[in-house]
DRENFIGU-918560 format. One record per residue (C-alpha): x, y, z; residue number from 1. Coordinates in nm, 3 decimals. Layout:
BEGIN
PT  X  Y  Z  NUM
...
% end
This chain:
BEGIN
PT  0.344  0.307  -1.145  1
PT  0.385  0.510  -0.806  2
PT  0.132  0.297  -0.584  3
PT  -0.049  0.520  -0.281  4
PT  -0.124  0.219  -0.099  5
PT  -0.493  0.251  -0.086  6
PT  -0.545  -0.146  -0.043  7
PT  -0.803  -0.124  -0.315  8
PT  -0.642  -0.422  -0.523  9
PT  -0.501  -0.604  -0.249  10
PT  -0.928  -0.590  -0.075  11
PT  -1.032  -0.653  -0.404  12
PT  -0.842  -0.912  -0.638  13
PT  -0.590  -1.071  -0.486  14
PT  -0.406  -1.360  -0.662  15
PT  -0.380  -1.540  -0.409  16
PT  -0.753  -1.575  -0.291  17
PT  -0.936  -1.331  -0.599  18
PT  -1.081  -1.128  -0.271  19
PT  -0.943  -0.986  0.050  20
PT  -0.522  -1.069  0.027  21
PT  -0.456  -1.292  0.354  22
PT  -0.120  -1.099  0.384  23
PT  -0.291  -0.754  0.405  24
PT  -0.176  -0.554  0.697  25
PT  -0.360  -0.240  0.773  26
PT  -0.219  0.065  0.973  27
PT  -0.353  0.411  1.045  28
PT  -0.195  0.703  0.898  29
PT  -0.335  1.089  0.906  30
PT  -0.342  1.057  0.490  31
PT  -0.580  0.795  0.562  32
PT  -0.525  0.373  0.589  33
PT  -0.210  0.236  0.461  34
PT  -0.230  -0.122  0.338  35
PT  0.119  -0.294  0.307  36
PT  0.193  -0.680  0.216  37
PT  0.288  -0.893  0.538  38
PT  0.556  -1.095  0.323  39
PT  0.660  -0.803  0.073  40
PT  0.947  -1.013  -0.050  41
PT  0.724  -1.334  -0.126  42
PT  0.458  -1.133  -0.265  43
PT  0.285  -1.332  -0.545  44
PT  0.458  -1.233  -0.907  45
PT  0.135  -1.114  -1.028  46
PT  0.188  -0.846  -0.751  47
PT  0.514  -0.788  -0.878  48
PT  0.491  -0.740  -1.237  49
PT  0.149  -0.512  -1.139  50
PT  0.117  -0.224  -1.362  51
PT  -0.111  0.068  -1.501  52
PT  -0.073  0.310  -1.809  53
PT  -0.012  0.592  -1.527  54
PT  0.234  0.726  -1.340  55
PT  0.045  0.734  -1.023  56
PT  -0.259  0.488  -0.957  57
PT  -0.553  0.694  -1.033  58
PT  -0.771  0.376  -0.834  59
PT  -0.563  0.499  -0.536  60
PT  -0.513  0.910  -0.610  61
PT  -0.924  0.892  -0.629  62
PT  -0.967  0.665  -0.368  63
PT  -0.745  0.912  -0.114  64
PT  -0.847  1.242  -0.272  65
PT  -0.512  1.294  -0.416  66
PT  -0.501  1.640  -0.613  67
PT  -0.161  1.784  -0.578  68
PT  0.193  1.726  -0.569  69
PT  0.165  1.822  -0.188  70
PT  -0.122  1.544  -0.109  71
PT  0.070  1.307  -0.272  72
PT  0.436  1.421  -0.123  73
PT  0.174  1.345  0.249  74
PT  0.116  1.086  0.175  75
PT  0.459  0.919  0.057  76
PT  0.590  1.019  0.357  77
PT  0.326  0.852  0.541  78
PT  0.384  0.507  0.360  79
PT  0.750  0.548  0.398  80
PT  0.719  0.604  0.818  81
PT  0.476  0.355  0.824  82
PT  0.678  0.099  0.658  83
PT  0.980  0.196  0.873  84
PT  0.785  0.173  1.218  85
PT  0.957  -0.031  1.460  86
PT  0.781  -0.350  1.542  87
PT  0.771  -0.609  1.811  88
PT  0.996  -0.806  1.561  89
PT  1.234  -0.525  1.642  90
PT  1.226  -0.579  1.974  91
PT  1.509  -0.769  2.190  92
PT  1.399  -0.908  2.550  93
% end
């Protein structure tokens, strides 16, 4: 399953909490907010093994208004940038 990154299950049902993920981060994006995991690689395996009987997250294409293959090409790109974004990790002093 193709997940838009809507933060719907990560607000909602976490596994590590059942609410509001404590590894959430949040950035702005002109497709709308992006939620990404702080600690993708240590995500919890219920995250993981996540699934749904569609291609695409319907939770998220709803959520975002996603109707077409050029929406959803948007907003791919968006997550992708975003999740490439130089941070102050990056950063050498």
């Amino acid at each position: 399953m193709l997940c838009v990154s809507c933060g719907f299950c990560c607000r909602t049902m976490s596994p590590i909490n059942g609410g509001y993920c404590p590894l959430l981060i949040e950035k702005e994006s002109d497709t709308g907010k992006i939620y990404l995991c702080g600690d993708y690689d240590n995500r919890p395996q219920e995250c993981v093994n996540h699934t749904f009987f569609s291609p695409i997250c319907p939770i998220g294409a709803d959520t975002l208004g996603i109707k077409n293959q050029e929406k959803l090409d948007a907003r791919m790109k968006a997550i992708n940038d975003s999740i490439n974004e130089p941070s102050f990790e990056d950063c050498e002093f």
